[in-house]
Backbone as JSON, one array per atom type, in Angstrom:
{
  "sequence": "XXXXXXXXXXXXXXXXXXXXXXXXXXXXXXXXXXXXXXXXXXXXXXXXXXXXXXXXXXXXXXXXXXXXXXXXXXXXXXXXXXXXXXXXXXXXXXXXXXXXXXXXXXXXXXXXXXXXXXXXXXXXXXXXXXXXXXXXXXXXXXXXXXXXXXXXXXXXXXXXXXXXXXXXXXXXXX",
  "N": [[-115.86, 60.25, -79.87], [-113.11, 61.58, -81.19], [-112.56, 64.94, -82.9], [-111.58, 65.17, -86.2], [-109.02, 67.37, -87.43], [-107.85, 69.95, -89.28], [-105.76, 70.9, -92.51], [-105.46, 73.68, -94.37], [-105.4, 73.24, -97.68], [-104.08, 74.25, -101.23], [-104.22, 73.57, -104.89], [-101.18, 73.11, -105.89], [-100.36, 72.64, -108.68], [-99.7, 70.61, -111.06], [-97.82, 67.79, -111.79], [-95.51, 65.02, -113.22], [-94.27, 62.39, -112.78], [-90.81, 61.28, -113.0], [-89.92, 58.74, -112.87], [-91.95, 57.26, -113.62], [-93.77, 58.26, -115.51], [-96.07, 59.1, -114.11], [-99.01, 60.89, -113.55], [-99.07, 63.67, -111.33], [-101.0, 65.42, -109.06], [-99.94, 68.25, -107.0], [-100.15, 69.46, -103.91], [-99.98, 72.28, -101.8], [-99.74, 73.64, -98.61], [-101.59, 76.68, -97.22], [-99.93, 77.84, -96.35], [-97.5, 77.12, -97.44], [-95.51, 75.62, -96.39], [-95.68, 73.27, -96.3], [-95.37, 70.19, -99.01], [-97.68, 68.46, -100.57], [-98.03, 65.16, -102.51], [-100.05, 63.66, -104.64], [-100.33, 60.79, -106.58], [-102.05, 60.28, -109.1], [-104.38, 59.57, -111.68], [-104.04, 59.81, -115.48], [-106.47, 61.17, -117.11], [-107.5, 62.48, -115.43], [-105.73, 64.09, -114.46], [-105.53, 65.46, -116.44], [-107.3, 67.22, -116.36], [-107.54, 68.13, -114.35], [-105.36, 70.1, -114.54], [-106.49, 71.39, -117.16], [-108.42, 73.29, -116.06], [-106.7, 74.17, -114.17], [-105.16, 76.02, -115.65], [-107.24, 77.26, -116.9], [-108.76, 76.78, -119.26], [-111.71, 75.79, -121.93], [-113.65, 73.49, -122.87], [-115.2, 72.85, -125.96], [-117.44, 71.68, -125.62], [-118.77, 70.36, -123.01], [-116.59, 68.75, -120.34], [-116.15, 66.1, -117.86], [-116.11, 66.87, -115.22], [-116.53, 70.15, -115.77], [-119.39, 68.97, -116.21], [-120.48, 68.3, -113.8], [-120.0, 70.64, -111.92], [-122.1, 72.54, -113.29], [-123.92, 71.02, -113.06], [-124.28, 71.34, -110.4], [-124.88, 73.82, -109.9], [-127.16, 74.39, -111.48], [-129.27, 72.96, -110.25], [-128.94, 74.64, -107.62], [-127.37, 73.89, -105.73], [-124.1, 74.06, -103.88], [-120.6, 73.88, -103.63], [-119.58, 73.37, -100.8], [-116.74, 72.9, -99.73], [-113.46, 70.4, -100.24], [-112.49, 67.87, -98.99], [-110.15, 65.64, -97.72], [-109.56, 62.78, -96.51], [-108.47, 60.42, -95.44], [-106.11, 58.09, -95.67], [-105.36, 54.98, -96.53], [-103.42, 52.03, -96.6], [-101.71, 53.53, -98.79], [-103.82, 54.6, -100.13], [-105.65, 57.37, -100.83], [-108.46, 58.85, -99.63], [-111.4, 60.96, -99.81], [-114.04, 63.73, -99.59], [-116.47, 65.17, -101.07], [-118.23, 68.32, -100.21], [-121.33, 69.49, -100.2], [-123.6, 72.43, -100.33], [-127.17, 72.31, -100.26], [-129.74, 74.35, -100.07], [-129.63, 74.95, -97.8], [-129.31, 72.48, -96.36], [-126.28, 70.43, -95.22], [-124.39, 68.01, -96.97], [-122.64, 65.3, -97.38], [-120.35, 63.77, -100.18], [-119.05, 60.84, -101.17], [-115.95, 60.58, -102.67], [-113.14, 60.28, -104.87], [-110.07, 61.57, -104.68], [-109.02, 63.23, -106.54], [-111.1, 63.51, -108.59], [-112.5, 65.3, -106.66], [-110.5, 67.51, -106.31], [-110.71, 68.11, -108.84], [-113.48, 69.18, -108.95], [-113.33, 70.83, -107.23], [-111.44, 72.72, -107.57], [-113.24, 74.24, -110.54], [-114.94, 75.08, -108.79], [-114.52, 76.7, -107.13], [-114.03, 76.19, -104.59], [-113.24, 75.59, -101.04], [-110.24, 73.72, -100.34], [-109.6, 71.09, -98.05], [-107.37, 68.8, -96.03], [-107.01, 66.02, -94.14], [-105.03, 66.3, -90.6], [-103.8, 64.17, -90.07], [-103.45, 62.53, -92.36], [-102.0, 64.16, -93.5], [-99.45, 63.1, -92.1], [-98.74, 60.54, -92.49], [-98.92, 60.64, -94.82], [-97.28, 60.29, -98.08], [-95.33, 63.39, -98.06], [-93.69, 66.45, -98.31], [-91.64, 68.65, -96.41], [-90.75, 72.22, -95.85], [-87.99, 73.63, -94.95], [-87.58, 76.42, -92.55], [-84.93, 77.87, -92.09], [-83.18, 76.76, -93.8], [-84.83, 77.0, -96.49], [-84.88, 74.33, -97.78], [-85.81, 71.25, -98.99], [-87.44, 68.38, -97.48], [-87.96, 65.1, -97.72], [-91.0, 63.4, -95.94], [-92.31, 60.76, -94.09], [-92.18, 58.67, -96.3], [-91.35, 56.1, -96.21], [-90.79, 53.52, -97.47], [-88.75, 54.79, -99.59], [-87.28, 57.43, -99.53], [-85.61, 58.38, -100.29], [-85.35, 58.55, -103.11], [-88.28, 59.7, -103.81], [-87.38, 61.94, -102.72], [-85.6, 62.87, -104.48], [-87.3, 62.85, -107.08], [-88.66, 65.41, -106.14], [-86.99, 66.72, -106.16], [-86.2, 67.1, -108.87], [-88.14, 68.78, -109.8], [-88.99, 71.45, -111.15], [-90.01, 75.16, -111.02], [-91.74, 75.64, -113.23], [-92.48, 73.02, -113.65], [-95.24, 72.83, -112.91], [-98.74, 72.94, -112.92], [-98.7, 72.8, -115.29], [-99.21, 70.23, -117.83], [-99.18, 67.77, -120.28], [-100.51, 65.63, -122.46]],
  "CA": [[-115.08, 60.33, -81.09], [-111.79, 63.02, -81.58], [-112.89, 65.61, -83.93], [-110.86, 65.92, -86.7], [-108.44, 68.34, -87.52], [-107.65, 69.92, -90.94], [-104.89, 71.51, -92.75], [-106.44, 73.94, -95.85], [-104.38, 73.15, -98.97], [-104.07, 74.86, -102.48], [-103.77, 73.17, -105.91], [-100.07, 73.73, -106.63], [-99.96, 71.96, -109.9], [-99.42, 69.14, -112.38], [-96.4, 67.22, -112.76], [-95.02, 63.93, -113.8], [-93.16, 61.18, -112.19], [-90.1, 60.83, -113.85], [-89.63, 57.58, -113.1], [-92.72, 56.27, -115.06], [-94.42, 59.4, -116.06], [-97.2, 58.94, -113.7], [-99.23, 62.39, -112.94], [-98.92, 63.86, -109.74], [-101.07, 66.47, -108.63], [-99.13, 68.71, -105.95], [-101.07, 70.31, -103.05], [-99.4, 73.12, -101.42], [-100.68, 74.53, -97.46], [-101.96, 78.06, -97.46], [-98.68, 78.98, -95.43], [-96.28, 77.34, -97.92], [-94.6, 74.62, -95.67], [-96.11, 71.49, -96.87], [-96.18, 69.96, -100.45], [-97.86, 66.75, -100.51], [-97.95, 65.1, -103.91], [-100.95, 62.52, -104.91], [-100.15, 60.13, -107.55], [-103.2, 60.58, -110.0], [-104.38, 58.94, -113.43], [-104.22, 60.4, -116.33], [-107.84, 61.9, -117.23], [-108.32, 63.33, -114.12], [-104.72, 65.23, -114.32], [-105.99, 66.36, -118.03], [-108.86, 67.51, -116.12], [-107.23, 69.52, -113.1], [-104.41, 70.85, -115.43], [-107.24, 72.32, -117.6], [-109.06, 74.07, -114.72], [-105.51, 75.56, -113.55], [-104.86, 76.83, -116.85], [-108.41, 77.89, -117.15], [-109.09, 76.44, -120.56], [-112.74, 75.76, -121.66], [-113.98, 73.54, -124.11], [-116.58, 73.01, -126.63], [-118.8, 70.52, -124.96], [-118.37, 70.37, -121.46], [-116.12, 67.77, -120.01], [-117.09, 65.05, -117.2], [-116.22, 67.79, -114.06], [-117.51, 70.83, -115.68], [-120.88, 69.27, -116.01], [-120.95, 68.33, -112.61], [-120.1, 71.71, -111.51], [-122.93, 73.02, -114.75], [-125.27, 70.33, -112.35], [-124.84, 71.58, -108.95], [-125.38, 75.37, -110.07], [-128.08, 74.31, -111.77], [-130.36, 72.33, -108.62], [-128.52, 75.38, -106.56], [-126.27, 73.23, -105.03], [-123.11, 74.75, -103.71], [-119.64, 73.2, -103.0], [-118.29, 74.62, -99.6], [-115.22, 72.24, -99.54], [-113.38, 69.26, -100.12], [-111.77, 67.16, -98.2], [-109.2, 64.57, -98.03], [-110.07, 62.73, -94.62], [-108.08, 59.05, -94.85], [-105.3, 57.16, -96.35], [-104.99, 53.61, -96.25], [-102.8, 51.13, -98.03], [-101.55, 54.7, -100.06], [-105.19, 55.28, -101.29], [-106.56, 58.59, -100.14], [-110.25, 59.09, -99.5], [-112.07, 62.17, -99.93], [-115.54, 63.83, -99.37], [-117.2, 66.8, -101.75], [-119.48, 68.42, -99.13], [-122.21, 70.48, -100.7], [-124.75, 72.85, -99.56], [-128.43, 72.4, -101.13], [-130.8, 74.82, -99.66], [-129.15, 74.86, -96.01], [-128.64, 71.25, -95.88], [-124.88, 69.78, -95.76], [-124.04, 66.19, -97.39], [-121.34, 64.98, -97.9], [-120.66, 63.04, -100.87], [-117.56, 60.21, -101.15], [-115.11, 60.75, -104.08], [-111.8, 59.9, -104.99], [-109.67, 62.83, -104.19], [-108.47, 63.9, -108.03], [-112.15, 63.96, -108.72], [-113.04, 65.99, -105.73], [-109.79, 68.18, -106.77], [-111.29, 68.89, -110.23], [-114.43, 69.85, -108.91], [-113.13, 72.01, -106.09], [-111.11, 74.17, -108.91], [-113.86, 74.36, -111.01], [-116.5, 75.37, -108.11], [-114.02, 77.58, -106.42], [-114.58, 75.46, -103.06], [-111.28, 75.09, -100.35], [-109.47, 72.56, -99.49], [-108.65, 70.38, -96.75], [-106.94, 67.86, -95.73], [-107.03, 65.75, -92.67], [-104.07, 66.08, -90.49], [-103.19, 62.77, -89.93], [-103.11, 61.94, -93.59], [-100.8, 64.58, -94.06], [-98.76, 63.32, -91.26], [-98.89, 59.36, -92.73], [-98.94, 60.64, -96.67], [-95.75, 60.81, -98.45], [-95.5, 64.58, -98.14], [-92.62, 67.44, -98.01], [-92.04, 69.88, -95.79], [-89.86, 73.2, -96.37], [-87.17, 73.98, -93.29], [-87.77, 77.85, -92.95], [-83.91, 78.35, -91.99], [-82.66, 76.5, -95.21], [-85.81, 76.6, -97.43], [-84.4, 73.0, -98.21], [-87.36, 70.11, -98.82], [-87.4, 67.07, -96.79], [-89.05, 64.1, -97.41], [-91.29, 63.29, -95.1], [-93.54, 59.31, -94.33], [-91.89, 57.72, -97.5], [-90.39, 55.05, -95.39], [-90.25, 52.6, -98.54], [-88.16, 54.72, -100.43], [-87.47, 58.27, -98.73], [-84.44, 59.17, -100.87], [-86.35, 58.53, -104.76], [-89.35, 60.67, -103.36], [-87.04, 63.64, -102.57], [-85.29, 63.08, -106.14], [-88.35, 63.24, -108.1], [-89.77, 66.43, -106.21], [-86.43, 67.78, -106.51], [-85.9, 67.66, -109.97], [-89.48, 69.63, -110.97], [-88.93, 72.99, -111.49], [-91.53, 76.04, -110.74], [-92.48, 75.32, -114.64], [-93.64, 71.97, -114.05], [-96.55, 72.65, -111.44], [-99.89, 73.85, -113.31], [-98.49, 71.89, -117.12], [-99.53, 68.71, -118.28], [-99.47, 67.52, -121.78], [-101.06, 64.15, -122.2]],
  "C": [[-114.34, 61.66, -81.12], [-112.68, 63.53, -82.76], [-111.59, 65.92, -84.54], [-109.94, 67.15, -87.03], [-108.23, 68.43, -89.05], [-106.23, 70.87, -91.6], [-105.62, 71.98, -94.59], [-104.55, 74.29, -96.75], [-104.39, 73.85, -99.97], [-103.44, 73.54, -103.38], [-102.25, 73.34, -106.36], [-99.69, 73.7, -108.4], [-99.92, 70.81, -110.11], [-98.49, 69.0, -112.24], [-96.47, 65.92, -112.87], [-94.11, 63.35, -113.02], [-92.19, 60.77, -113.1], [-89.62, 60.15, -113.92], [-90.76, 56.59, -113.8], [-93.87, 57.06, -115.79], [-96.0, 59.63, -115.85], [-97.94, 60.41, -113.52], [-99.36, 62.32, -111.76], [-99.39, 65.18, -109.66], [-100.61, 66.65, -107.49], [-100.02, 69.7, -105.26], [-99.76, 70.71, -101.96], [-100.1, 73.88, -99.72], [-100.9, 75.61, -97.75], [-100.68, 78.91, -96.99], [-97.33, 78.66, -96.01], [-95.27, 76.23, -97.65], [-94.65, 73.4, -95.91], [-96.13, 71.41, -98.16], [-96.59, 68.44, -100.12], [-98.34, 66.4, -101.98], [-98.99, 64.29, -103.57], [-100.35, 61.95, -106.42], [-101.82, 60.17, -108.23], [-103.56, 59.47, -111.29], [-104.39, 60.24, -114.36], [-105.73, 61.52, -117.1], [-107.78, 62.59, -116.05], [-106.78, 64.6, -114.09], [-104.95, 66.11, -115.4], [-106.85, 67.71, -117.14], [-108.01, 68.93, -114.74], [-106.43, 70.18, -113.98], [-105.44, 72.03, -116.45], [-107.96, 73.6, -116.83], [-107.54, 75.25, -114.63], [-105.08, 76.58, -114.6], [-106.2, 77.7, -117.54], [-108.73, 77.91, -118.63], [-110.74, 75.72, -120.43], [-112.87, 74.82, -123.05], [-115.03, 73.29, -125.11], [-117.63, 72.21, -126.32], [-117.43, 70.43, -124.05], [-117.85, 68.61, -120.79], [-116.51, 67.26, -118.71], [-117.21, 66.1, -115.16], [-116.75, 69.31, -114.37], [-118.97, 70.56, -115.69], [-121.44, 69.04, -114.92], [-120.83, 69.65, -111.84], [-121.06, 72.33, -112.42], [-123.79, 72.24, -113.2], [-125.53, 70.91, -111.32], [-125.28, 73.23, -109.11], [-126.32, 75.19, -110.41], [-129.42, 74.21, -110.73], [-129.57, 73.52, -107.72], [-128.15, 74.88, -105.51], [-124.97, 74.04, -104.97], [-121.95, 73.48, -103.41], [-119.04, 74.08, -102.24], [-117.04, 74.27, -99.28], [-114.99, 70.91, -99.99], [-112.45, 68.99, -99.02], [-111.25, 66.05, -98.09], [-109.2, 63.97, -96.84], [-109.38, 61.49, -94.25], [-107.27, 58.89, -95.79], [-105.22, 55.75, -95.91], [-104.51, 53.02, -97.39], [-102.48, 52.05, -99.24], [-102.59, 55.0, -100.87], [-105.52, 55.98, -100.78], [-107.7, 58.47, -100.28], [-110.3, 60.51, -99.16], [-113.5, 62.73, -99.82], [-115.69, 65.48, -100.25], [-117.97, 67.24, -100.56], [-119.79, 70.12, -99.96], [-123.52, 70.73, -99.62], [-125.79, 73.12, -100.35], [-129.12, 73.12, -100.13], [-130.22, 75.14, -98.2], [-128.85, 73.7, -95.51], [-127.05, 70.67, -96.33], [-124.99, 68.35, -95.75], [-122.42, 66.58, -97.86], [-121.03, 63.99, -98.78], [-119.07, 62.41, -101.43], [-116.69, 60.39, -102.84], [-113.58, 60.66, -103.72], [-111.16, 61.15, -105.18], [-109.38, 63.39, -105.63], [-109.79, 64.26, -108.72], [-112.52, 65.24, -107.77], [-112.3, 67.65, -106.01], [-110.17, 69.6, -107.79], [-112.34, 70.18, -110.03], [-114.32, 71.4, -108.1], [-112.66, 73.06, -107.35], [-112.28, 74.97, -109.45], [-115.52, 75.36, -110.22], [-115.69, 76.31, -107.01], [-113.59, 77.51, -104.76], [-112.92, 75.28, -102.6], [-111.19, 73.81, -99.94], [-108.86, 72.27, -98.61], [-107.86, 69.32, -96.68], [-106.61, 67.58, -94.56], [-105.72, 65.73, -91.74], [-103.32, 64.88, -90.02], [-103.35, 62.4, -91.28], [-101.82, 63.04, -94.06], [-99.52, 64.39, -93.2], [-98.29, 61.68, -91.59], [-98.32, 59.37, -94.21], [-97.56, 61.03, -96.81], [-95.97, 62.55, -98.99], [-93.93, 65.51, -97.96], [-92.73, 68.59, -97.1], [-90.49, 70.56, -95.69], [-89.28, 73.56, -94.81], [-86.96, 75.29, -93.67], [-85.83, 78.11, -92.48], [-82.99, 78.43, -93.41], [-83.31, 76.52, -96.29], [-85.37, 75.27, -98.17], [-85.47, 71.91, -97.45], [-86.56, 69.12, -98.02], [-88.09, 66.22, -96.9], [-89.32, 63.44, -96.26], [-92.77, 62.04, -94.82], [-93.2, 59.44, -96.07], [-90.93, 56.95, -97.54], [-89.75, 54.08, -96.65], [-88.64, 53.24, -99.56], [-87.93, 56.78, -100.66], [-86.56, 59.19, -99.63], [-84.74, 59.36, -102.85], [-86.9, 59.55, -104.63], [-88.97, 62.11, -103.28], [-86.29, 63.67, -103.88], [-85.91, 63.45, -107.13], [-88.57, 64.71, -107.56], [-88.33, 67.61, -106.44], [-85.67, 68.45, -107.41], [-86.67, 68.49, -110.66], [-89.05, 70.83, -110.39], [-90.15, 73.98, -111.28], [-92.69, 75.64, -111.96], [-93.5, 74.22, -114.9], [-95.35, 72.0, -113.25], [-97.41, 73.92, -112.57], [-99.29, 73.56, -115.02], [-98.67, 70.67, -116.72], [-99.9, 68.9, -119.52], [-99.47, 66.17, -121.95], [-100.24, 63.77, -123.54]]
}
């Protein structure tokens, strides 16, 4: 079996599909060159948007108490990871460390997202999903985006990302 490869991402932000006002969290490489968007639901963009904005609130919502749980049992999160796409659904893995043992535990990547914020943990992503996923990548001569694997519809994809503004990445208002 090939061993994976990974590409470590950053949270860029929140935005909105402005063709049906879907959320889209935006993950950013560490070096700047990639954005790859995920289409999201709603709760879970509430949920990362809060984190990035570092808002807290009075009873603990459904990803701080899982980050509240794993501190608790002294569970750690050392990463997530984004490891497959199929049929445009990403798959993801939390991988925590209890005591010296690593698991890895399956989650839907906007979950895994939340938690990572929240638990400080990096992100990956596999490089063949970012090489399959409808993703952007920045041409260092022109700093001009390109869409990149969004065969269906290649010229929309670069419309939407290139009407959001610095403003929209890290807002959401439900």
């Amino acid at each position: 079996m090939q061993k994976r490869t990974f590409v470590e991402m950053k949270v860029a932000g929140i935005a909105l599909d402005p063709t049906n006002n879907s959320p889209i969290v935006v993950l950013r490489d560490v070096h700047g060159k990639i954005i790859l968007p995920i289409w999201i639901g709603i709760m879970e963009a509430s949920s990362i948007a809060a984190a990035l904005e570092g808002l807290s609130y009075t009873r603990p919502m459904t990803h701080d108490l899982f980050a509240t749980l794993l501190k608790r049992i002294d569970a750690r999160v050392t990463k997530i990871e984004i490891v497959d796409i199929k049929d445009n659904i990403f798959y993801a893995l939390i991988v925590l460390d209890h005591n010296g043992e690593l698991m890895s535990i399956d989650s839907r990547p906007s979950d895994a997202l939340a938690i990572a914020l929240r638990t400080n943990a990096r992100i990956f992503v596999a490089s063949h999903v970012v090489k399959e996923a409808t993703h952007v990548e920045e041409e260092s001569a022109t700093g001009d985006k390109i869409a990149v694997g969004f065969e269906q519809d290649q010229d929309k994809l670069q419309e939407i990302l290139e009407k959001m503004n610095p403003e929209d990445f890290g807002k959401f208002r439900a």
